[in-house]
C-alpha positions, 0 to 999 in steps of 0.5 A, a space after each residue: 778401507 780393506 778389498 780383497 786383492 782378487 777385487 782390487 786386482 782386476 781388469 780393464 776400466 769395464 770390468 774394474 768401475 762396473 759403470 762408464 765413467 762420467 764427469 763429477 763436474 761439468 766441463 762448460 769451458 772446454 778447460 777443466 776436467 774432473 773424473 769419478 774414479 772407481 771405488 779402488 780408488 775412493 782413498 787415493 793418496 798419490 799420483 806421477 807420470 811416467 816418461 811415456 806421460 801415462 798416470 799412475 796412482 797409488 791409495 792408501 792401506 795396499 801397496 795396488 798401483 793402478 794406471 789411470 787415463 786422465 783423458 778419459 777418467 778410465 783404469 787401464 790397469 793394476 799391479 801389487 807389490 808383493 804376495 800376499 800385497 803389502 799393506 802400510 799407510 802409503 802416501 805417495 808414489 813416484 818413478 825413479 831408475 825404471 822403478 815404481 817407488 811407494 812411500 809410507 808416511 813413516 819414511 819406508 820406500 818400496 820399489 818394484 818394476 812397473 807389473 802387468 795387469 794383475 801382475 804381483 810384483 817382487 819389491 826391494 823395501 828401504 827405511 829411510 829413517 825419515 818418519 822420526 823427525 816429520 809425518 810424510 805425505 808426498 813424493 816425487 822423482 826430482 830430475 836428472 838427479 837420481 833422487 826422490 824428495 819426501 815432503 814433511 807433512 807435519 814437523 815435529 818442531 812447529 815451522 819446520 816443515 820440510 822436504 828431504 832429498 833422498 838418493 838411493 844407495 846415499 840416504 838424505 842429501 839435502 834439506 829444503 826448509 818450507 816458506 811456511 810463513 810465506 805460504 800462510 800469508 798468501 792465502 790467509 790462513 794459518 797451520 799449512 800442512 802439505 798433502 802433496 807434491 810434484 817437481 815441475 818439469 819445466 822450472 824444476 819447482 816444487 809444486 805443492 798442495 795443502 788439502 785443508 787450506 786448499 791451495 796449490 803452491 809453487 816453490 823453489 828448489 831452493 826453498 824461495 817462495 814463488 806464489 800461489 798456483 791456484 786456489 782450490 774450489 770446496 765444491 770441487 776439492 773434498 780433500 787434494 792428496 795428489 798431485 801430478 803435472 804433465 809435460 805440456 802444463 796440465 795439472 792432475 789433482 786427486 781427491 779423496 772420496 771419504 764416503 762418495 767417490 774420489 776425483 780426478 781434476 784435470 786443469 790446463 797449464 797454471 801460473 801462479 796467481 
């Protein structure tokens, strides 16, 4: 879906949604949230958290990231890499060394300072070389380490499904093989392909969400199966590409719009099932 920058590029939540923001699913227990997010975002394929635990989101086509209030469903702001903006298929987005860093899903990273509303940033663009071997889809900063890890959305082999950890000015340091056979017998069904992943701040876990099984899993940094987080509800779920959690347990996942608009879910602090 192509915008015209000056479009995408605009101001506060008002101006931006042209609409308040209202709930797509009714909060009837005080413990789940999900936000209608305006049609800048109907591709929305990413999410993280800065220090300051603000959400930044990022969608496909542009290299746009747009500051979104996860307590209010509201666009704070937005900045774009480059000018003219970028363009690529992006599928993840994450914080790292003061930096925003995009992620296509042929293994290039993008990384640029945290712009100004309307601001078009200048950026430093690495190629991984990781698109060879696996689809990317998802990224996220990992800890004290000063790496990102890349998760393999679909191998090129069947069962090697996998996240590449990745240090700027080092290239991949470590490979973490996916329970993938794990992850299918817990929910039943087979051909898990990951839309999404965070580290958890707490465990230093990986946090993984599967779109078409519409689940959420919870693995350890050593690859060792930990459970299934939570099952993801088709009414409320059209497609997870997202996923984010919060210093104090919550669980922000992102959906994508297809031809309604995309979702913000915000659920309380999950253990696995």
């Amino acid at each position: 879906m192509r915008l015209a920058t000056a479009l995408i590029l605009c101001g506060l939540a008002s101006a931006c949604s042209g609409e308040p923001p209202a709930p797509a699913v009714p909060d009837t227990e005080l413990t789940f949230q999900q936000w209608s997010l305006p049609d800048q975002l109907r591709e929305i394929s990413g999410l993280a958290l800065t220090d300051d635990q603000r959400l930044l989101a990022v969608a496909d086509e542009e290299a746009i990231v747009y500051e979104v209030d996860y307590e209010a469903g509201r666009l704070v702001k937005s900045f774009a890499f480059g000018k003219p903006v970028v363009r690529g298929d992006f599928e993840g987005i994450a914080l790292l060394n003061d930096r925003v860093w995009l992620m296509t899903s042929d293994g290039d990273l993008y990384s640029a300072p945290e712009g100004s509303n309307g601001e078009q940033v200048s950026f430093e663009r690495v190629q991984t070389g990781i698109g060879r071997e696996c689809e990317l889809e998802g990224l996220a900063s990992v800890a004290g380490s000063g790496s990102l890890a890349l998760l393999c959305k679909d191998g090129r082999e069947r069962k090697k499904l996998r996240i590449h950890v990745w240090k700027p000015g080092e290239g991949v340091t470590e490979e973490i093989r996916l329970p993938e056979e794990d992850m299918e017998d817990a929910i039943g069904k087979k051909r898990v392909r990951p839309s999404g992943l965070e580290v958890d701040p707490v465990t230093g876990d990986w946090i993984i969400v599967v779109s078409a099984q519409r689940a959420v899993f919870r693995i350890g940094s050593d690859g060792e199966f930990r459970g299934v987080i939570m099952r993801l509800d088709a009414d409320r779920h059209r497609q997870a590409e997202g996923i984010a959690i919060t210093n104090d347990g919550r669980l922000l996942i992102a959906d994508e719009g297809g031809r309604g608009r995309a979702r913000l879910a915000v659920y309380p602090a999950h253990d696995k099932e």
